[in-house]
N, C-alpha and C positions, 0 to 999 in steps of 0.2 A: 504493500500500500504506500508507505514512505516513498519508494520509488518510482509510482505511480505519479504521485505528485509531485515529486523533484522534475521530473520528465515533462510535468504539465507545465512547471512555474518558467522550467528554460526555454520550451515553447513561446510560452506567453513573451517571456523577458526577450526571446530573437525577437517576436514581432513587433514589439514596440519598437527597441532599438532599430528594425528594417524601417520602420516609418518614419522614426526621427531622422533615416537617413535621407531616405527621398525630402523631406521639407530643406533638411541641411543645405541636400544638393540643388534645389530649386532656390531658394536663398542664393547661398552662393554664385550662381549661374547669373541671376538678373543683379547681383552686385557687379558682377563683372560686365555685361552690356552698361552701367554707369560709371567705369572706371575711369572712362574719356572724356567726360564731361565734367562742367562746374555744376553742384549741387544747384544754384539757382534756374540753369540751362536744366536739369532733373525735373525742379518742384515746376518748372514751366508745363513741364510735358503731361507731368500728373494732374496739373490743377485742369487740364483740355479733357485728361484720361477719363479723371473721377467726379469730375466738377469738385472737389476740395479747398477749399477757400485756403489763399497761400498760407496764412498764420497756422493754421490750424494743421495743411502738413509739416510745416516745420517744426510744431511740437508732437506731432507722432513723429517724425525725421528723430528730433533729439530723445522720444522715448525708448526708440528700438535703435539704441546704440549706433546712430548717425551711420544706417543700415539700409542702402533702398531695397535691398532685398525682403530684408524683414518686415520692412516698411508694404512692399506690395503683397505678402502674405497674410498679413495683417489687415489690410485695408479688402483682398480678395477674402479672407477668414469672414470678418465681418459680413460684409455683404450675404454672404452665401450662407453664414449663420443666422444671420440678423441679431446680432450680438454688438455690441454696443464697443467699439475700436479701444473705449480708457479701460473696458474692463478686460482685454486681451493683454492689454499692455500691463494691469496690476499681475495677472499672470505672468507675463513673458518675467518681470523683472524677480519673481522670483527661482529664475533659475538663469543663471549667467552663460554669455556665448552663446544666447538661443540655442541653447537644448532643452528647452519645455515646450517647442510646437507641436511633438507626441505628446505630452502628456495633457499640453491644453487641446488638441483635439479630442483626445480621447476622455476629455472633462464633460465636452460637448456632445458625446454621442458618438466620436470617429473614433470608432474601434477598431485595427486592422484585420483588414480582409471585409469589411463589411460592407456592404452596399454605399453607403455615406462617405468611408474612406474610398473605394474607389472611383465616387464622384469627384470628390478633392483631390483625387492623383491626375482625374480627366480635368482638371480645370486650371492645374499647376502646368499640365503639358501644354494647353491651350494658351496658359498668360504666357508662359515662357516663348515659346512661338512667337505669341503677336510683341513684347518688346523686343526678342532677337530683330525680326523684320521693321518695327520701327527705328531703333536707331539704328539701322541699316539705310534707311531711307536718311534720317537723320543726319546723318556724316555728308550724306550730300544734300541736300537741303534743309539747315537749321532754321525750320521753321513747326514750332513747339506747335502748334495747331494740328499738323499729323498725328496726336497725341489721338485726336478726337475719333481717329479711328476706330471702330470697335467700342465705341467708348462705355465704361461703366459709370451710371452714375450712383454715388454710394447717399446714403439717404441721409439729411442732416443731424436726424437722431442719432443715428450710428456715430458721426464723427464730431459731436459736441463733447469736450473739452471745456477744462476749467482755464481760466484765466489768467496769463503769466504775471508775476511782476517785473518788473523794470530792471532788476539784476537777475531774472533769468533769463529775461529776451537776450542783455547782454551777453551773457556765458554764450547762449547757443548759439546767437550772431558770429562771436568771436571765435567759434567753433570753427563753422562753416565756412568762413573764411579761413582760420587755417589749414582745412580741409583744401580748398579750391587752390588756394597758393600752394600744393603741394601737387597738383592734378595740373594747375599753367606749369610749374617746377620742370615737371616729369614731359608735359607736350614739348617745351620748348629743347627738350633733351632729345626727342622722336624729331625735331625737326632738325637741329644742329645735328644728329647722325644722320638723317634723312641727306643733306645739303652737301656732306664728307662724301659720302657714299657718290652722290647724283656730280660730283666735281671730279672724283676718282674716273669715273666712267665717262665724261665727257673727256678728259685728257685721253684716257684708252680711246675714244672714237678718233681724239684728232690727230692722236699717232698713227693709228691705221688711215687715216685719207693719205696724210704726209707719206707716209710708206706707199700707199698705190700711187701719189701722183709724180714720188720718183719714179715708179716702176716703170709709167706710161711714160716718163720723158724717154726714158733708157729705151723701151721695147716699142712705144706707141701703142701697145696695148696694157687692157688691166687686167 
């Protein structure tokens, strides 16, 4: 019997941790489609996405660990729960690194394997999809209104929040910014190699004409 139930508890304990991993990697995945952008060029794109009133993603922005991954799980969590965005967030913050998105779905009824979880696995593949192909589009036309594609809009109930004071706008503001100076940091590094690289290979191209247009003086041919 003992072993019965050891058998069952490690069952159980894979699945959850299997589901913490899919949220992890769905996280992760859409932090990475914003790694190239300034968080304000981000909140652009969401406030078109979810109709989200700016103030109000930037303190879900500052509650889920200045996270836009977490951030759009959270904001698709809600919705698709109708669960109220500050009370995911009183959750998230009790477990650090976002590894409480198994345990907060599974608060809500997302029990792995269940019909409900694998709605939320079909809706994670679906958002992940549509920001991959937006800021794909994005890179070439920064214009935050493509947001509105697909768009969700999330209900005001769901994303009312309390009201900051005056030194926490500042904390987050000063966050965010040096957040974004580290994101210009890191571009103007992709373009300084970019520029090395695009100089290297233009001197290779003008060696090679210079070489064929000795060739043709010597032979009259190339």
């Amino acid at each position: 019997m003992k072993k019965i139930i050891a058998a069952l508890s490690m069952i159980i304990i894979s699945s959850v941790m299997m589901a913490q991993s899919y949220y992890s990697q769905f996280t992760r995945e859409i932090q990475n489609y914003t790694d190239n952008y300034s968080d304000y060029q981000v909140i652009e794109l969401y406030e078109n996405h979810y109709g989200v009133p700016r103030n109000s993603l930037i303190q879900i922005f500052s509650g889920f660990d200045y996270n836009w991954g977490n951030v759009t799980l959270g904001l698709e969590m809600s919705n698709l729960l109708n669960v109220p965005v500050v009370d995911l967030l009183g959750i998230y913050r009790q477990y650090p690194q976002g590894n409480g998105w198994g345990a907060m779905a599974k608060r809500y009824g997302i029990k792995p394997g269940s019909p409900e979880f694998h709605r939320m696995k079909a809706m994670m593949s679906k958002k992940n999809r549509h920001w991959s192909d937006i800021y794909n589009y994005y890179r070439i036309d920064p214009n935050p209104v493509v947001g509105r594609r697909n768009r969700v809009i999330i209900s005001e109930n769901l994303i009312r929040i309390g009201t900051l004071s005056p030194k926490e706008i500042k904390k987050i503001n000063k966050e965010i910014e040096k957040r974004n100076k580290k994101i210009y940091k890191q571009e103007k590094k992709i373009v300084k190699k970019w520029e090395k690289k695009n100089k290297e290979i233009g001197k290779e191209r003008d060696k090679k004409i210079k070489k064929q247009n000795k060739r043709m003086k010597k032979t009259g041919k190339w």
